[in-house]
Every structure is written in C-alpha cells, then in structure tokens.
N, C-alpha and C positions, 0 to 999 in steps of 0.2 A: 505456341509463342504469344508474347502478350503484346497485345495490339491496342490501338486508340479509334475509338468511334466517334472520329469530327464532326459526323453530321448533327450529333443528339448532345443538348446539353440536361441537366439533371438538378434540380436546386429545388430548394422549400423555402416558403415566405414565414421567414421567422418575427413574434412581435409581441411588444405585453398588448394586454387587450382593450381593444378600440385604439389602435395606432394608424387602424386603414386598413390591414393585410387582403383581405375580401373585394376592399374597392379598388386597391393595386390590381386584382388579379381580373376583375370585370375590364381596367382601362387597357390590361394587355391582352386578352382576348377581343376586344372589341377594334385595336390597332392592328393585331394580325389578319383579320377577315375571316376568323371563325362564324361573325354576325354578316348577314346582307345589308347593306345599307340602308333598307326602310325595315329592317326586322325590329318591331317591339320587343324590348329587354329591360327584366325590373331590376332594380338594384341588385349588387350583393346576389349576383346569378348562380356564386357557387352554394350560399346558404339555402340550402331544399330543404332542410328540414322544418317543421311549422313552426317549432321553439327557436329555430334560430334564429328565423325571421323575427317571431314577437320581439328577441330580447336581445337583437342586435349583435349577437355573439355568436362563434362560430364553434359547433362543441365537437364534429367528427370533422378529419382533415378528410380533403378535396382530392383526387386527382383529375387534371387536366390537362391537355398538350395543346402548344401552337406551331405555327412556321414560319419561321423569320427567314427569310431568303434560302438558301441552302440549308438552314440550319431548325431539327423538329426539337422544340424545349419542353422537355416534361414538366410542369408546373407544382408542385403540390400545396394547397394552403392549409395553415396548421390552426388550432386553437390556439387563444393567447390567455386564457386563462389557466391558474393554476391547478382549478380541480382536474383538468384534462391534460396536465402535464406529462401522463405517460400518452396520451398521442403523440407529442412531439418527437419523444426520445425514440422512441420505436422506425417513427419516417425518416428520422434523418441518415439510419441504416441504408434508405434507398437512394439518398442523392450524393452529391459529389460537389455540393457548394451551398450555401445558404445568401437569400437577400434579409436581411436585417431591418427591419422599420421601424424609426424610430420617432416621434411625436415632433415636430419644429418648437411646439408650445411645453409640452410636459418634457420633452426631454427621457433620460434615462430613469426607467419605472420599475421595479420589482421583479417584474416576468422580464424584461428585457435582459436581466443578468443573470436570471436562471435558463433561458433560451438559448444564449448565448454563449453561458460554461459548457450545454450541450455540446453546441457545436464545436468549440475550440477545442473539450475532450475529447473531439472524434477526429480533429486536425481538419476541420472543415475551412474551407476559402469562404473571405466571408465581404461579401457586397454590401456596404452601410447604404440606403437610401433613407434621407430626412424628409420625411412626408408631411404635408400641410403646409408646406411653406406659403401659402397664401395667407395662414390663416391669422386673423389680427394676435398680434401678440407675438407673433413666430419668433425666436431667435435663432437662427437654422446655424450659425457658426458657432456660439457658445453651447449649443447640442454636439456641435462636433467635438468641441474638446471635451464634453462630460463623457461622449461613447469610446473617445481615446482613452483617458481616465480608466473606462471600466475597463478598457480589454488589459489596459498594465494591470487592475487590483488583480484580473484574471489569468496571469501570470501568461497572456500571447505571443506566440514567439516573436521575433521581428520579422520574418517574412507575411503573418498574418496581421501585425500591425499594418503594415504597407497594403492598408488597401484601399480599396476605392469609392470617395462618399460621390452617392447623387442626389439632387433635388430635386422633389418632387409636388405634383398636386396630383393625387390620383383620381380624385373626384372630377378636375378638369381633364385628364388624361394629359398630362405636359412632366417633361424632368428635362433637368440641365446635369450641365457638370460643375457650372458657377452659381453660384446662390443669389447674385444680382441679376443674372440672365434666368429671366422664367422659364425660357423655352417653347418650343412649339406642340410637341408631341413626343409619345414614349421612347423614341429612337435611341437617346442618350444611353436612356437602364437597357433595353434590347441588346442593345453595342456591348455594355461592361458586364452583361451579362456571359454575351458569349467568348468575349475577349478574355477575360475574368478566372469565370468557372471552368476547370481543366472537364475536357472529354473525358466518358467512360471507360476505364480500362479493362481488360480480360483476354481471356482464351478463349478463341471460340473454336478452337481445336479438342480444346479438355474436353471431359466429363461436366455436364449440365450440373450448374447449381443457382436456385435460384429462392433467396430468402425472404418468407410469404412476413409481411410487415404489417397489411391490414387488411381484415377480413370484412367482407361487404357479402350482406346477404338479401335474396330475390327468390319470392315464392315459387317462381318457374324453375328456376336450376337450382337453387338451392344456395349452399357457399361458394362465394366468389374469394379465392387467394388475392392478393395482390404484394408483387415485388421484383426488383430488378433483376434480371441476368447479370449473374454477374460471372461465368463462365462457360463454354460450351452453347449450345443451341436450342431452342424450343420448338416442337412441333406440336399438330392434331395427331392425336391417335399413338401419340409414342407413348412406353411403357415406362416408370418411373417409380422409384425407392423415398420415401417420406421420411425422414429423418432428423433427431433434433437434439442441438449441443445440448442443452440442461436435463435429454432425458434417454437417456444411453440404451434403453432399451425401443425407442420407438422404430420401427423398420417396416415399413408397409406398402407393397408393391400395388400400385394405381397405375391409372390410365389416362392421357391429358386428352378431355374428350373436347373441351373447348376453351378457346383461345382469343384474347381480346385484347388490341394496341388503344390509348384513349385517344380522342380526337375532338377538339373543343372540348365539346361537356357530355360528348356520348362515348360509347364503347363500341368498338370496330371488330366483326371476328376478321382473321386472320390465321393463316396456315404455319406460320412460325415467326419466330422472334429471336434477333442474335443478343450477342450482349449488350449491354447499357440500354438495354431498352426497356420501361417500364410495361410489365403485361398483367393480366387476369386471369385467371385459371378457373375455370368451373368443373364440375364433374366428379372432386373428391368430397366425399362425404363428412370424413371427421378433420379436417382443415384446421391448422392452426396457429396463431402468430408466432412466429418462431420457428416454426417451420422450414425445411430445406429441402424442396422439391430438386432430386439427383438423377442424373443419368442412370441405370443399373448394372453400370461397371464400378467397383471402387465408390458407392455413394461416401461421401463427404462432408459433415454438418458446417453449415457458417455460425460463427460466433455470433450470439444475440445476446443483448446486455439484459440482466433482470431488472425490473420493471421495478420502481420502487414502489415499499407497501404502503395500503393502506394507513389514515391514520384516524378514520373516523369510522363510528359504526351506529348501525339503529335494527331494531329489531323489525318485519314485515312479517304479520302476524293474521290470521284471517279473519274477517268481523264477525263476530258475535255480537253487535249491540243488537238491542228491539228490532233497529228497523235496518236488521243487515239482510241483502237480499234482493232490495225489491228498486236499488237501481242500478245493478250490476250486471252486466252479463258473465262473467267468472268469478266467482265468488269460492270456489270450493278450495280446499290444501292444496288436493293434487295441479288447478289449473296454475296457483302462486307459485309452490313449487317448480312446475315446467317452464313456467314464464322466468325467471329469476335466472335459472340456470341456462336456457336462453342466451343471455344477455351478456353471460358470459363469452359465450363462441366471438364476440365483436369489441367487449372492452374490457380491455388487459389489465386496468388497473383494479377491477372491482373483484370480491370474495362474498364468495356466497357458503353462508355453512349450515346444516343441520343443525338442531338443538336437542332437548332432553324432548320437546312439545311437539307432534306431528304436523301442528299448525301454526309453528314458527320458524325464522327463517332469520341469523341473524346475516344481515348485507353492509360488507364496510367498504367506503371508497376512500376518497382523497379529500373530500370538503363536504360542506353543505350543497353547494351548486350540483356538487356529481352525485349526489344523491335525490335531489331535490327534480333534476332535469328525469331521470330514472323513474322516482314516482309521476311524475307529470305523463312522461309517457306512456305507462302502465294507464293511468286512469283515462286517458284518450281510444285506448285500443279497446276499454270497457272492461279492466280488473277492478274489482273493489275488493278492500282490505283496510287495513291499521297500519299504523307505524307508531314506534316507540320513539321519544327525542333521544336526538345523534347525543351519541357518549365518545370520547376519547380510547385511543387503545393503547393501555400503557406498557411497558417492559422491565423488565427486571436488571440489573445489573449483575456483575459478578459476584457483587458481595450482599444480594438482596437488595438495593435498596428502590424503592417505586422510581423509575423515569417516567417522562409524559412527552408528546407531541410540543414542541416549541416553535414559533413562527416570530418572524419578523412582520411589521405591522405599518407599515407608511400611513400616513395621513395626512390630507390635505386640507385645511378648515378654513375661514373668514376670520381672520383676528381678535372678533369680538367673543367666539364661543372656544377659542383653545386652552383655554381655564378649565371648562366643563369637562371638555374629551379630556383631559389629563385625568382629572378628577375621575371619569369613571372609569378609563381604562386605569389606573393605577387600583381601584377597587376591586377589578377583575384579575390582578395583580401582572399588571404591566410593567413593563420597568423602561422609564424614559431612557434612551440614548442619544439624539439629538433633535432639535429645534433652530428652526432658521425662516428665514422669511424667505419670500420665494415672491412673482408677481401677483399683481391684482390685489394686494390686500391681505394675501392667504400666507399661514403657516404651515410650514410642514414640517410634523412630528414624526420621530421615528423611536418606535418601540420594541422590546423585545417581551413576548406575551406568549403563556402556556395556550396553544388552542382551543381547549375546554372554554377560555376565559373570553374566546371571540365568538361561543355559539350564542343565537340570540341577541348579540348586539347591535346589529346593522338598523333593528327597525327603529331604537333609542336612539342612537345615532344619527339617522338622518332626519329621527322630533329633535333633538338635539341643538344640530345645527341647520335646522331648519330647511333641509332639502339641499344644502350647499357645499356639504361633506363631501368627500371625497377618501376611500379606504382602501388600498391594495395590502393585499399578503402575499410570503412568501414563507414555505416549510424549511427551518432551518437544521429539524435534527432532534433529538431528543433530549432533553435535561432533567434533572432533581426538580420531585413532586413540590409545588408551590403553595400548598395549602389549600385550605377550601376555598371557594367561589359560591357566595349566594347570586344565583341568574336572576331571579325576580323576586323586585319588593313587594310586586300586587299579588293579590288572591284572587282564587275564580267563584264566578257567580255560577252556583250550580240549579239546575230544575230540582225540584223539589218531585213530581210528579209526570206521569206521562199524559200525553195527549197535543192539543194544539195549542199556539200562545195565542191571547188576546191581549188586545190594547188593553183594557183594564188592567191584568196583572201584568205587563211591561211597564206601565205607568209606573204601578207600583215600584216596581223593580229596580225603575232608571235610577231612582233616587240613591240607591245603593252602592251605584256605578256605570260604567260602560257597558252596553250590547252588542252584542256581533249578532242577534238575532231580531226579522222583526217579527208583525202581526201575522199568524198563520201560517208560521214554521211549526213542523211537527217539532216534538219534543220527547223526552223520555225523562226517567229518577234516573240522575247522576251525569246529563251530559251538561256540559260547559256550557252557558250562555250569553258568558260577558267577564268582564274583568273586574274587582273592586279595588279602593287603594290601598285597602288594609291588607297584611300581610295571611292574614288567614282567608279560608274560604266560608261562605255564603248559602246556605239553602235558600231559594226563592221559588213561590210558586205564579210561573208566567202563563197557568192555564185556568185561573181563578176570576173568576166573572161577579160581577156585580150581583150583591143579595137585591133581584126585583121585588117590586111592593107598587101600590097605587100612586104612590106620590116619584117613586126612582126606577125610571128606564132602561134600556139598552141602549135606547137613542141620544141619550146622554154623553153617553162616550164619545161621542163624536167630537165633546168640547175640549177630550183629554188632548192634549198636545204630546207625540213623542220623539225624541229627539231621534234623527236618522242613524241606523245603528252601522257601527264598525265591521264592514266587508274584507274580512281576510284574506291576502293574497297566501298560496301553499308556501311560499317563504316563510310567511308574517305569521301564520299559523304553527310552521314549526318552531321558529324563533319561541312564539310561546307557551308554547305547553311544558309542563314541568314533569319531573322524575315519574310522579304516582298517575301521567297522566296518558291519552293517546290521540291520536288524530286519524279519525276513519273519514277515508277514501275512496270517494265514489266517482262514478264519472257527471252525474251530475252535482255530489254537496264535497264541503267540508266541514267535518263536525269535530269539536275538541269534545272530549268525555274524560272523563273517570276512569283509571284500571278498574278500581274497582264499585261496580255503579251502588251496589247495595249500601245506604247511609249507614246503619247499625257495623256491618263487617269496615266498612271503611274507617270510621271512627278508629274499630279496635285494631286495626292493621297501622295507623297512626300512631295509638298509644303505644304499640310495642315497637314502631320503630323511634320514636322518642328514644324510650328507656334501653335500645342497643345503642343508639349515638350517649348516650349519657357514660355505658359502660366506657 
C-alpha cells in the first residue's frame, strides 16, 4: 500500500551559476545545529573539492541532511553550470521538489531556464527563493515577474505556477515571505519548504527499488551508490538483483554489505533505510548510475532518463616531446588509459573512446569547463600527457547534410565595447537575436552561435571588454554547418633549437612578439613560446647567447631589459593553441608545442594541407 513519509522532505537547490546555491546551503546547515556554536566553518562547506574552492563553482552535486523540528530534509546541491548539466538532470530523479535561486540583481540567466524545464519536465514542485536581496542594485519584485514569465514560456501547469517566492540573503543567513521585511533568520524557507514540498511516497511493503543517481568513490570501500528508496526496504547484509532500464540484459545478484543515511556533511552507517530516505550503498563493485538496486523477488528497473550527449571533444594523447617524463609520475598509455576510464564510473556525461593509436584516447564532454576541470585534476594527481584543441562533434541528417552543436550566447558588456563583441561574435558567425539595456550601464546581447565559434573566445573577450564582460551559454540543439571559422589571427613563436633560454635571445625574440616563456625555461625545436601578430608562425632562437670578445660580455646582459612574459592559465592555453598544435601536461608546466616538432616535416605537412583545402 502506498504510503507518505512526513517525517523526510527531499528537494535539490536548483540555480544558474553563482546565484548562491552553496551559500543557501552552508545558512541552512549552520540554522539547523548541524555546526556547534563556536565551531569554525569556511565558506561554501559543501565545495570540498580544491577546484571548487579556487573557482567558486560547484562541479559534483552535494548530499546533505538536516533537522528541522520533526522534520529530516535531505538537502542536495547541484552545479549551476552548464558543462555539468547532466549532474543536475540525474539528481533531480531523487528528490520530490526543487528550491529555485534566483539572482535579486541578474534576475533570470541561461541555466536558470534550462534547470528549470528539468524540473517542471519531471512535474517537480517548485519553491522560487530571490537571493541577494541585500545586494545594491537588487530588484527582488521585477525578478519575480521575469521568473513568472519563464515558467509560462515553459509551458507550467497552473498548479506549479501557484507557488511560493521567498526572500533571501543567504550570506546573512535571513528570508522573508515579503521583499520589504528582511527577516531574521532562515525559518521562512525551512517553513515553505516543508509546507511546500510534498512527503516521499512508496511501498514499503513491495519489493526494494532503489535508483543509484550518483556514484561517490573512497579508496577504502570502494564505490559508494547513492539514491532514494523509492519502494520496499533496505537492509545490511540483504541479498539484492542489480538491474537497469537502458540495459535489459544487466542482472547481477549482490550483497548490501554497507549502508549509509547522510547527516550534516558526514555519512552515518546504519542497519536499514525505508523509503524516501536518501542512502549510500557500498560494497558492489561494478555500481552504476542508473542503476536499480531490487529486492530478488520480481526485480523491477526504475525508469532513468538518458543523459544528454556530448558536444565537444579533444584528443588525450601521451607525451612524447624531449622532455616528456621527467615531471610526471604517470606518464605511460596504459596509466592514461586506466585513469580516463576511471572517471567514467562517476561522470555520466563524459565518453571516452579508443582510437586507431594505442597512445590516444579521444574524451568528449559537454564544454570546455568539463574538460578543462578533467585535465586539471588529472595533472594534480601527477598524470602527465597532451591534449589536442576541443573540436565540435558534428551529425548527419537524414538526407546527409553536416549539422553542428548550436548554443545560445547571453552577454552582458558596458555600453561602450557592445560594437566590438558584435563585431567578433558575428565573425565567429553569430547571429544577433536581441539587444536591450539592462542596469549599470550594460547591454545585454543575445546570440545564436555554432559552438565551435565559442572555443577560445572568452580570453578575447574579457581583453576585449576589459575584464567587464559577462557571457553565459546555453546548448540549444543542433543546426546546418555555418561555415568556417578562423579562431586565431596570431601566429606562434616557435624555438628554433633545444636547450635553455637566455635573456639575450628573448631580447631578441620580444621584438617579434609576446612570450609565455622567461629566462631559463628549458626548451626544445618546435615548442611554442609566444604568440606573434602576424598570421603565420615564427622560428626564434631563445637559446642563442651573445658572440663574447674582449670588448662584449656576458655581463652586459644585464642592461637588456625584458618585458614580463604572458603566464597561461590551462584555460588560456587551450583557448590558444591551434588545429596542428598541442598542449602537454604536467603537474608542474604547461607547454604549447608543435604536433609536429621536426621544421623540415612540418613545413611539408603544411604545404600539403594547403593544396587539399584548395581542392
């Protein structure tokens, strides 16, 4: 018989990104008495991961619980980013209502209307909280009718239109129900939380089903399952059928050898779990999202929606330059290999495939970000390797003709440079859709723009408009090939010769162009070492010293003056490197190079692809 669990509510913090979601989640853990009164706590308690921290963004979702009077709230926080967009769609499978955050200042943003069709396509109840209302600038009531606005363009029923906006500062930890009353404390959101979000429903008489949504892994036990009951009961030591809707043959008789309810920010074992209760499962070995851990009467798959594909991809390749080796500690095929396919078992959006090369690997995600966050932490853990610049994955139509990746492009600029960004996103072959002013001065542009034509933009962009910029994207689908795109009008300054650079031949050099290298960086024939503005590239030799004689020194050098050279961030590095070219990955450098380093083969691999684009 299907019953209602009052005591647990169930919701995920939905949001585009940087609207708060993280600091919502620290003001209601710290209002429930998860924290001690004098316990020191850093920000943003749920972002553990090290990049998350750096980059202010949250890339794997959270699980969390508190206890509001009677009542345990499974909390979960999601990324707000779009590269991580199938986090979201996957967790929302485990809860039974979503909080909505949305900016008091920005208002409704890109990812706020793709979070959002999520949820309304799963018929989720949905809690609007306007967060920041402190913050200068806020308009917390014309937010509200822009997020009414979206749920009509979103076709919301009327029952899910009728819901309930609160106001918030999550940073102060305060929300109202009235946008003139601040408030005192989180009690308001607590309230329409639990008022709000309906209780978990199920059988807890059935057959156990319970659908694994994210997988969390620990070198002690191994893979950690996580998802809700959603029927019958869970115990230790019970015997269990592994089963999965998209794969009719999976059937695999396991053992639930341990079992974990969450509590604050830790994991609790426990001897069983009924339904609507969020748990952990450790102990199965091949675990997998999607997943439907069942009773072994009548096992039963739950319906899991597929994950939308990739649309970008890059090749991860293993180094071979000169000096591949000697700051890695994994350096070989088979440890890239094992690592890649890894990284699989925990994120659902990424494809990793074989090639014709034992020592390539091509990996496609959802953006640059989810590629980019990917190598970062590879190179932390001590892999070193190459990567090839992210390509587009295109498709075919019925009647042949190339499609490609299409996104929508918001952009937020200072009045004075909305001329330029037109200008180059229409180069990249943009197509304006609308223009409007908005506060402080700023335009916001809305684009529709092939993918391809947003790799390597962002660092143009913010030289651009001077650091002022502002650019969200959202995937809208595939369209008819737009033609070509030239990414970059500069050429690369390449080394001429191996060994170490000196201020003499950098001197020389500067004059050419930019550096990204300084004095007594090793070097090799054929790696990148700067940028020029002429469209071709550059041999330079920055390991060439001064011809000494009686009258000319060494000590002379001292008088060269060199300009401080351009330190690449692993973004700004991808951004620039071009089709013939790679970026090797170490835990301590990054190095732009050559595919291919030899001058003489290079040249002629040049000439011949000349004369096929000519064909």
């Amino acid at each position: 018989m299907i019953t209602s669990r009052e005591d647990i509510r169930n919701v995920a913090i939905i949001a585009h990104v940087d609207h708060g979601k993280t600091t919502l989640v620290d003001a209601l853990l710290r209002q429930s008495g998860v924290f001690r009164q004098n316990q020191e706590v850093q920000e943003r308690v749920m972002d553990s991961n090290d990049i998350e921290r750096e980059r202010g963004i949250t890339i794997l979702s959270k699980n969390t619980a508190v206890k509001y009077g009677d009542t345990r709230i499974n909390i979960i926080d999601t990324p707000g980013h779009a590269d991580f967009g199938g986090e979201v769609e996957r967790i929302l499978k485990m809860v039974n209502g979503v909080v909505l955050l949305v900016d008091a200042f920005e208002g409704v943003m890109p990812q706020t209307k793709f979070v959002l069709m999520k949820a309304l396509g799963l018929k989720l109840p949905v809690v609007v909280c306007i967060n920041k209302i402190d913050r200068p600038g806020a308009r917390p009531k014309e937010v509200v009718d822009e997020v009414l606005e979206l749920f009509l363009d979103l076709g919301a029923s009327d029952e899910q239109l009728d819901c309930p906006f609160v106001f918030a500062s999550a940073k102060n930890g305060i929300a109202s129900m009235d946008p003139d009353q601040p408030g005192t404390d989180m009690k308001p959101l607590f309230n329409t939380i639990v008022d709000y979000i309906p209780a978990p429903q199920g059988d807890p008489d059935a057959n156990l089903q319970v659908l694994i949504s994210t997988i969390d892994y620990n070198e002690y036990v191994g893979r950690i399952g996580v998802g809700k009951v959603d029927n019958g009961v869970i115990k230790v030591n019970q015997d269990a059928i592994i089963v999965n809707h998209h794969d009719p043959s999976r059937h695999e008789k396991v053992k639930i050898s341990k079992l974990y309810e969450f509590e604050g920010l830790n994991k609790v074992d426990v001897d069983e779990a009924g339904i609507g209760q969020i748990v952990a499962v450790s102990g199965i070995a091949d675990l997998k999202i999607g997943d439907t851990v069942c009773g072994v009467e009548a096992p039963e798959a739950i319906v899991f929606q597929k994950i939308e594909e990739p649309t970008l991809s890059m090749n991860f390749i293993v180094n071979d330059s000169p000096l591949a080796g000697q700051e890695g500690k994994f350096v070989t095929s088979r440890h890239l290999k094992d690592r890649l396919f890894r990284e699989l078992n925990t994120d659902v959006s990424l494809r990793v495939e074989e090639t014709d090369s034992t020592d390539t690997f091509k990996v496609s995600g959802r953006g640059e970000l989810h590629l980019s966050v990917l190598i970062e932490n590879m190179r932390r853990e001590g892999y070193e390797f190459a990567v090839s610049k992210a390509e587009v994955i295109y498709h075919e139509d019925e009647n042949g003709k190339l499609l490609e990746p299409m996104e929508t492009a918001y952009v937020d600029v200072p009045d004075e440079f909305s001329g330029t960004v037109i200008q180059d996103l229409s180069a990249r072959k943009g197509e304006l859709l609308n223009m409007g002013s908005i506060a402080g001065g700023y335009t916001r542009l809305e684009f529709n723009i092939p993918s391809r034509g947003l790799i390597g933009f962002r660092g143009p962009f913010m030289t651009a408009t001077k650091g002022n910029g502002i650019i969200n994207t959202t995937f809208t689908g595939y369209g008819p090939y737009k033609g070509d795109i030239s990414y970059r009008k500069t050429g690369s300054l390449i080394a001429f010769e191996a060994g170490e650079a000196v201020t003499y031949g950098l001197f020389n050099a500067q004059e050419r162009g930019s550096l990204f290298i300084g004095a007594g960086t090793k070097v090799y024939s054929g790696m990148v070492i700067g940028s020029n503005p002429r469209s071709e590239d550059i041999e330079v030799n920055v390991c060439k010293t001064k011809h000494l004689s009686n009258t000319r020194t060494s000590s002379s050098d001292e008088a060269l003056r060199l300009v401080p050279p351009i330190n690449l961030s692993l973004e700004q590095a991808l951004d620039f490197i071009d089709a013939d070219e790679l970026l090797e990955v170490t835990p301590v450098s990054l190095r732009i190079r050559k595919r291919i380093l030899d001058p003489v083969l290079r040249k002629r691999a040049g000439i011949s692809a000349k004369a096929k684009a000519k064909k």
